[in-house]
DSSP file (Angstrom, degrees, kcal/mol; ACC not computed):
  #  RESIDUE AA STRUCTURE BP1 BP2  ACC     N-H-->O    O-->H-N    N-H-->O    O-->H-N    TCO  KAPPA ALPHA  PHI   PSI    X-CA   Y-CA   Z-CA
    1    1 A X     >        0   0    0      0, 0.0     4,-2.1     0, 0.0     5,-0.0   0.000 360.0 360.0 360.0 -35.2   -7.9   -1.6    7.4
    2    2 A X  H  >  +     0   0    0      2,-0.2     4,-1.0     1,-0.2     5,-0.1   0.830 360.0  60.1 -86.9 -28.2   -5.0    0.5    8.4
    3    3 A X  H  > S+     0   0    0      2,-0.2     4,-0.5     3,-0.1     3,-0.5   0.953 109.2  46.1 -40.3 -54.4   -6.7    1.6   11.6
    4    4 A X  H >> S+     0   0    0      1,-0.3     3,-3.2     2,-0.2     4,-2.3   0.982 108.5  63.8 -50.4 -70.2   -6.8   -2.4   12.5
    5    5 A X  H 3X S+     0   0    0     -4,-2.1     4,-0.5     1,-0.3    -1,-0.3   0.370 108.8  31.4 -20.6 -43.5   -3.5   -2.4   11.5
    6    6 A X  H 3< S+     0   0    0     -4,-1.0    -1,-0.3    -3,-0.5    -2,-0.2   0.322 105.9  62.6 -85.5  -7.3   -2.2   -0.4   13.8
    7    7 A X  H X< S+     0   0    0     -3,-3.2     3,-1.0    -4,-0.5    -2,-0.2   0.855 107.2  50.6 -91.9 -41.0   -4.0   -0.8   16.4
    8    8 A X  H 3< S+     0   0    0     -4,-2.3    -2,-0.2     1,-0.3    -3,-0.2   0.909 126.3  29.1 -58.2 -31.2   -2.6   -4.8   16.3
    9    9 A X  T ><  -     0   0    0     -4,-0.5     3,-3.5    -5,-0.3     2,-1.4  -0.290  68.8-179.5-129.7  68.7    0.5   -3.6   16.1
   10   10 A X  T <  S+     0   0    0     -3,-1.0    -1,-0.1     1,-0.2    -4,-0.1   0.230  84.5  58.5 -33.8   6.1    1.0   -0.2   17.6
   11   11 A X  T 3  S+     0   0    0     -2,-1.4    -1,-0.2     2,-0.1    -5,-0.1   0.409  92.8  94.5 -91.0 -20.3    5.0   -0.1   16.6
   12   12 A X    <   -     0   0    0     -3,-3.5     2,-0.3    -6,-0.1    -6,-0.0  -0.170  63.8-152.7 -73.2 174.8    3.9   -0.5   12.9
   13   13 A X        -     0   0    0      2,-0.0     2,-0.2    -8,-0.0    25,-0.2  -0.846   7.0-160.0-133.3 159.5    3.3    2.5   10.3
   14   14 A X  E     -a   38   0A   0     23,-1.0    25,-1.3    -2,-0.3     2,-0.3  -0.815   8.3-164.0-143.7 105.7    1.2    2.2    7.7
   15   15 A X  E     -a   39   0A   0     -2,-0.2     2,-0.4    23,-0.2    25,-0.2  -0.642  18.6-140.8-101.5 147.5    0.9    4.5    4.0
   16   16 A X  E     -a   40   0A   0     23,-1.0    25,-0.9    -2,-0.3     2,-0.3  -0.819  18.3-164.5-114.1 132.4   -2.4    4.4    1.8
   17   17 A X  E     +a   41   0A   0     -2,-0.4     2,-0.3    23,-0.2    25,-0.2  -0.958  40.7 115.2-126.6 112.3   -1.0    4.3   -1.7
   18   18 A X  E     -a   42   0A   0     23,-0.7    25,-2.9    -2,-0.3    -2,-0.0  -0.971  66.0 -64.5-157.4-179.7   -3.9    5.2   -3.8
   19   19 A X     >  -     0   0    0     -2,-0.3     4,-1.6    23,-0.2    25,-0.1  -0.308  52.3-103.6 -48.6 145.6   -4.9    8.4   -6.4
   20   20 A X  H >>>S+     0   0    0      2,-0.2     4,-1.3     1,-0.2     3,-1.0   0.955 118.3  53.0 -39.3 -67.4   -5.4   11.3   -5.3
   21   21 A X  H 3>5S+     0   0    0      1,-0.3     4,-2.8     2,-0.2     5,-0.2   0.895 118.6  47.3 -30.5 -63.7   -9.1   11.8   -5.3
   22   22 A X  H 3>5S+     0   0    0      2,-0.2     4,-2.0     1,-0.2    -1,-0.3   0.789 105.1  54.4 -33.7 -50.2   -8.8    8.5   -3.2
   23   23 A X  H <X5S+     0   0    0     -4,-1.6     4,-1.4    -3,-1.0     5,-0.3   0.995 115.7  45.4 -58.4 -84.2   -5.9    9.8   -0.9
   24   24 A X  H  X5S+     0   0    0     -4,-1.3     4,-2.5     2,-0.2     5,-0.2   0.850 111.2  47.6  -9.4 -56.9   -8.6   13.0   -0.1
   25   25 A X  H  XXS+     0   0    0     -4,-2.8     4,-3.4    -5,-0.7     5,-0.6   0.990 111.5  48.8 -72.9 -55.7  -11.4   11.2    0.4
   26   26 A X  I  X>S+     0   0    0     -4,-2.0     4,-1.7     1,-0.3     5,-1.0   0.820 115.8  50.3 -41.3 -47.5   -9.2    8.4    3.1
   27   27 A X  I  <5S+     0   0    0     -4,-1.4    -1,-0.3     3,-0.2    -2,-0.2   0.839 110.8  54.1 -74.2 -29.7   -7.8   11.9    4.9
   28   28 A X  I  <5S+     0   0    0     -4,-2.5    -2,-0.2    -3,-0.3    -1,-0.2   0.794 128.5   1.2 -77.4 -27.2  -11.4   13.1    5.2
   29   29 A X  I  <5S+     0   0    0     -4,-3.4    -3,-0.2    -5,-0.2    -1,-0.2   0.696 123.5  52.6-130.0 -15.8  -13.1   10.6    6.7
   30   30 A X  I  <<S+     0   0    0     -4,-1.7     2,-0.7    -5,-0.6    -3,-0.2   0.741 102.1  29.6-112.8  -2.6  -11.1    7.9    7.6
   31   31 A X  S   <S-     0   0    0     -5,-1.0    -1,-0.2    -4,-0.1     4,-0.1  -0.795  80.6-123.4-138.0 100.6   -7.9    8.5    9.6
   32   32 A X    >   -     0   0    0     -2,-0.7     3,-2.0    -3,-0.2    -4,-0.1  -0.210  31.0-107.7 -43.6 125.6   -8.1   11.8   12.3
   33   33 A X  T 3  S+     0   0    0      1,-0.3    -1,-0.1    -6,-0.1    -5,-0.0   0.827 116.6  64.3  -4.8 -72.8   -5.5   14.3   11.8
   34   34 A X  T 3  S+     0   0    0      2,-0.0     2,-0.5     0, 0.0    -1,-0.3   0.485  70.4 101.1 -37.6 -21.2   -3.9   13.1   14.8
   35   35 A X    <   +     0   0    0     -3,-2.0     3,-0.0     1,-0.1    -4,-0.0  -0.831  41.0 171.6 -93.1 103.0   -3.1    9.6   13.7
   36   36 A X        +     0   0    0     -2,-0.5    -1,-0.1     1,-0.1    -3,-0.0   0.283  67.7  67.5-110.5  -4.1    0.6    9.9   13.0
   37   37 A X  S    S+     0   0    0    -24,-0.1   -23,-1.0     1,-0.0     2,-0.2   0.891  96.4  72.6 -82.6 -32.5    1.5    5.9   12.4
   38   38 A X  E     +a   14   0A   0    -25,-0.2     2,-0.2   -23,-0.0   -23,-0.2  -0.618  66.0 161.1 -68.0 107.4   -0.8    6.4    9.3
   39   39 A X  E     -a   15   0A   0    -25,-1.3   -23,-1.0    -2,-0.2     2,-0.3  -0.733  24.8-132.1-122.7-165.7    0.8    8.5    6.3
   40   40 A X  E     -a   16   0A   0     -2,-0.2   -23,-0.2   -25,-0.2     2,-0.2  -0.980  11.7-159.3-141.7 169.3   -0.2    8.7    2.7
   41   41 A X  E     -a   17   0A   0    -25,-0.9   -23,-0.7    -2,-0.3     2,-0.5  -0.762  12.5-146.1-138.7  90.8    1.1    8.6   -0.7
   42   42 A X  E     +a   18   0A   0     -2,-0.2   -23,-0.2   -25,-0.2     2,-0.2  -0.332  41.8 111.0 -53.7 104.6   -0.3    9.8   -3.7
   43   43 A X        -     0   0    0    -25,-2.9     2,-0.3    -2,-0.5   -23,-0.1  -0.754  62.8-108.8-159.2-167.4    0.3    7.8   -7.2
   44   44 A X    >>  -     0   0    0     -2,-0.2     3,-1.9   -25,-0.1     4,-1.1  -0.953  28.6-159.2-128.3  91.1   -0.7    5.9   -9.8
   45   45 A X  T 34 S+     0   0    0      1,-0.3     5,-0.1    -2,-0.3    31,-0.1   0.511  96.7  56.8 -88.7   6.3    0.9    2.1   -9.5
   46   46 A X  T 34 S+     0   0    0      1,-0.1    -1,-0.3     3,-0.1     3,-0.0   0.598 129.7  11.0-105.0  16.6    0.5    1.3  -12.8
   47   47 A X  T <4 S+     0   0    0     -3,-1.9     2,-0.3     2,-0.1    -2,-0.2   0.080 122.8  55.3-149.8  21.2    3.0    4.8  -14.0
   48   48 A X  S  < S-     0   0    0     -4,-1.1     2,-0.2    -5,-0.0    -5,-0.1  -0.962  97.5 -79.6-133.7 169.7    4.5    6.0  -10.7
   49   49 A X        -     0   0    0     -2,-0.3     2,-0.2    -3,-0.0    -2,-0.1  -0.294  25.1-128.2 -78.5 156.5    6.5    4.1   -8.2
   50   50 A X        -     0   0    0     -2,-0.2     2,-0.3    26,-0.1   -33,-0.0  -0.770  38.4-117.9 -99.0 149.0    5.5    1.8   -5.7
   51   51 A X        -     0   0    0     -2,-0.2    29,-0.1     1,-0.2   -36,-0.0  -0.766  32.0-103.9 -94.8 132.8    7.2    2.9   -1.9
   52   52 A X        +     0   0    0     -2,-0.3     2,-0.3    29,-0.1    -1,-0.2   0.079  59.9 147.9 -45.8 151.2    9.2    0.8   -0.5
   53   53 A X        -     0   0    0     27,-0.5    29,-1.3     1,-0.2     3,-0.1  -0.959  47.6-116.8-164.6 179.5    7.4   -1.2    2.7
   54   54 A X  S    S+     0   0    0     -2,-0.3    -1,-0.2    27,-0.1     2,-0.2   0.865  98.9  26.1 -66.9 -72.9    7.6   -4.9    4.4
   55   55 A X        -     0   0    0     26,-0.0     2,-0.6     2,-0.0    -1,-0.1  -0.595  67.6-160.5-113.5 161.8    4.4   -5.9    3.7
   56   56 A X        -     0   0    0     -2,-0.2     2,-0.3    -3,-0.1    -3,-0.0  -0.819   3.9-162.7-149.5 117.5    1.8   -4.9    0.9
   57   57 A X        -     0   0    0     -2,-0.6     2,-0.3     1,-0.0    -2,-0.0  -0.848   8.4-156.9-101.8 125.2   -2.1   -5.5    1.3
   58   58 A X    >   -     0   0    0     -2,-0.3     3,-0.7     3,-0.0     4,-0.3  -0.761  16.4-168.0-105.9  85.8   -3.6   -5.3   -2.1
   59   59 A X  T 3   -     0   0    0     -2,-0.3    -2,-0.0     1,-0.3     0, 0.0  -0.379  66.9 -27.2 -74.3 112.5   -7.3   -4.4   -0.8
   60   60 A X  T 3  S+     0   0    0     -2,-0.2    -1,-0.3     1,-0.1     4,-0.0   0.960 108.3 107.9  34.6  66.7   -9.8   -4.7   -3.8
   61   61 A X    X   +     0   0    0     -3,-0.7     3,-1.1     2,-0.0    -2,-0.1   0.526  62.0  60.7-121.3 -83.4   -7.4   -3.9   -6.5
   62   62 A X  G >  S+     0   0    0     -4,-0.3     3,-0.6     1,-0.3     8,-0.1   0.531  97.9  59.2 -13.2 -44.2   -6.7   -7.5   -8.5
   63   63 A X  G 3  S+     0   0    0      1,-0.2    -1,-0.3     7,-0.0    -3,-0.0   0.400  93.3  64.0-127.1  50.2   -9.9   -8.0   -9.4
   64   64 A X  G <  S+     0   0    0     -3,-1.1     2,-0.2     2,-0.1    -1,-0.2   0.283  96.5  57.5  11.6 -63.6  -10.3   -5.0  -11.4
   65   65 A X  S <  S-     0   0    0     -3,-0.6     2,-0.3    -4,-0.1    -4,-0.0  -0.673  85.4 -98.5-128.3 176.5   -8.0   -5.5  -13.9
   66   66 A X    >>  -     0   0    0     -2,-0.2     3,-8.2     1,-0.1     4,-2.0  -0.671  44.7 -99.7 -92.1 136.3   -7.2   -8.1  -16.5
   67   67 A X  H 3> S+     0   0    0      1,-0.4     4,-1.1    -2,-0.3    -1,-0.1   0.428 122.6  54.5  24.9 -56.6   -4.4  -11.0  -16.0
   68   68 A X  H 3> S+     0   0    0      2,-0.2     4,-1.1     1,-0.2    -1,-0.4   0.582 111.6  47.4 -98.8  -5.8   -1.7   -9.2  -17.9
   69   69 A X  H <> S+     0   0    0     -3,-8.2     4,-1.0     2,-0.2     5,-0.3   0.812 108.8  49.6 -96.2 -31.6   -2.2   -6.1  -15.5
   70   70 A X  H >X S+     0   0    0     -4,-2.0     4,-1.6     2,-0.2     3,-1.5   0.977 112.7  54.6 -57.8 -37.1   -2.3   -7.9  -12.1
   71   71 A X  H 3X S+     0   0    0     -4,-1.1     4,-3.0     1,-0.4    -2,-0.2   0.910 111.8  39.7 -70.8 -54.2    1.0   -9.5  -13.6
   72   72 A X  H 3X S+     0   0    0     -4,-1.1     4,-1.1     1,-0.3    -1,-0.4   0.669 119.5  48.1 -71.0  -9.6    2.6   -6.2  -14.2
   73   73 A X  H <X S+     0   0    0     -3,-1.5     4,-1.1    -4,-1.0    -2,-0.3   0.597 110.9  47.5-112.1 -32.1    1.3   -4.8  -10.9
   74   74 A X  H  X S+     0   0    0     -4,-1.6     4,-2.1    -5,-0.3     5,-0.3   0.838 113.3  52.7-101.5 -29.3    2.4   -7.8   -8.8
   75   75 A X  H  X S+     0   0    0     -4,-3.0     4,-1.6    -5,-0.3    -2,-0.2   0.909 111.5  51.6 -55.4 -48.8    6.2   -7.5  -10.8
   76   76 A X  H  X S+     0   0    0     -4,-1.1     4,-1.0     2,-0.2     5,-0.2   0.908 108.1  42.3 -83.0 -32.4    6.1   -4.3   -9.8
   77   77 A X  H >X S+     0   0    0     -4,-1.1     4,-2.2     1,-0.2     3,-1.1   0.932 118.0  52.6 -56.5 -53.5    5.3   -4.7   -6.1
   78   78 A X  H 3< S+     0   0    0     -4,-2.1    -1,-0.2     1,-0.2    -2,-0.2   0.946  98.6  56.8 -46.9 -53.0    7.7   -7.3   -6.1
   79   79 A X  H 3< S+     0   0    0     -4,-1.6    -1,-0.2    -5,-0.3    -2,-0.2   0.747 111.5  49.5 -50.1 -27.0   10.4   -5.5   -7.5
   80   80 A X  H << S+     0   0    0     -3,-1.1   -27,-0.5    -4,-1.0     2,-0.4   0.625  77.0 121.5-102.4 -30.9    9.9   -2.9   -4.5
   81   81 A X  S  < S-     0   0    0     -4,-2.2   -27,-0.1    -5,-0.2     3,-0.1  -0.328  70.9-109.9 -63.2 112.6    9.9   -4.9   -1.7
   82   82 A X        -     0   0    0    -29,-1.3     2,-0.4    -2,-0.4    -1,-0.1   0.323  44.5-107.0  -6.0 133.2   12.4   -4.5    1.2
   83   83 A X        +     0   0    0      3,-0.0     2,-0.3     2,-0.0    -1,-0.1  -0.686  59.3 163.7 -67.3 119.5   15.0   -7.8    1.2
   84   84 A X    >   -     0   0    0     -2,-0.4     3,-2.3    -3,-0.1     4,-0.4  -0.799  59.5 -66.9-140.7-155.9   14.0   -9.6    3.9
   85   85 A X  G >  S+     0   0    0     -2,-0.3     3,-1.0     1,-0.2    -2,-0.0   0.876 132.0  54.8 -53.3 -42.1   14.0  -13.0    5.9
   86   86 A X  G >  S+     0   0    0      1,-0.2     3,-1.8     2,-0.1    -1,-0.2   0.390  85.0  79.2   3.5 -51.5   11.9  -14.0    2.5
   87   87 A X  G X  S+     0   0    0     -3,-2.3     3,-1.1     1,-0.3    -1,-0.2   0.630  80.7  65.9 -84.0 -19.6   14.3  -12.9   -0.3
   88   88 A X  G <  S+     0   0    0     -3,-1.0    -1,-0.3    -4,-0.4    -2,-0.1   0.427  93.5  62.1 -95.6  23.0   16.5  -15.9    0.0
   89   89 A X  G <         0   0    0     -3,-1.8    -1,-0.2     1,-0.2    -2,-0.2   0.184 360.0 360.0-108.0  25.8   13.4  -18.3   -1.3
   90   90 A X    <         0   0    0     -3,-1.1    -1,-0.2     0, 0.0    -2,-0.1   0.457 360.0 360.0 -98.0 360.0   13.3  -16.6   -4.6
């Protein structure tokens, strides 16, 4: 997904937020060395911090977990997100 991603928009950057192992495995096979719009960030989202970004694709995560953890997981995502054109319909 973050290959497409960039490749539609060639200004954008794009960070894989995931666990390590996960992080490893995403540098090993999926994104060349070379690829410099693509970074990564190693964490945990439900006990480390979410990085700030514009947008945030939650790619097979939600339904995973139970109700009260998307909740806290989508609060927290919220909570992180850049002010944008957006922020004045809350």
């Amino acid at each position: 997904m973050a290959q497409e991603c960039i490749s539609l928009y060639p200004n954008s950057t794009v960070t894989i937020y995931d666990l390590p192992k996960v992080v490893q495995v995403a540098k090993e096979r999926f994104v060349p060395p070379e690829e410099h719009r693509i970074t990564f960030h190693e964490g945990d989202f439900f006990k480390d911090p979410i990085p700030e970004a514009d947008l945030y694709i939650l790619a097979r995560i939600l339904h995973d977990w139970a109700d009260d953890k998307c909740m806290q997981l989508l609060a927290k995502i919220h909570k992180a997100c850049k002010a944008g054109m957006f922020s004045s319909l809350q």
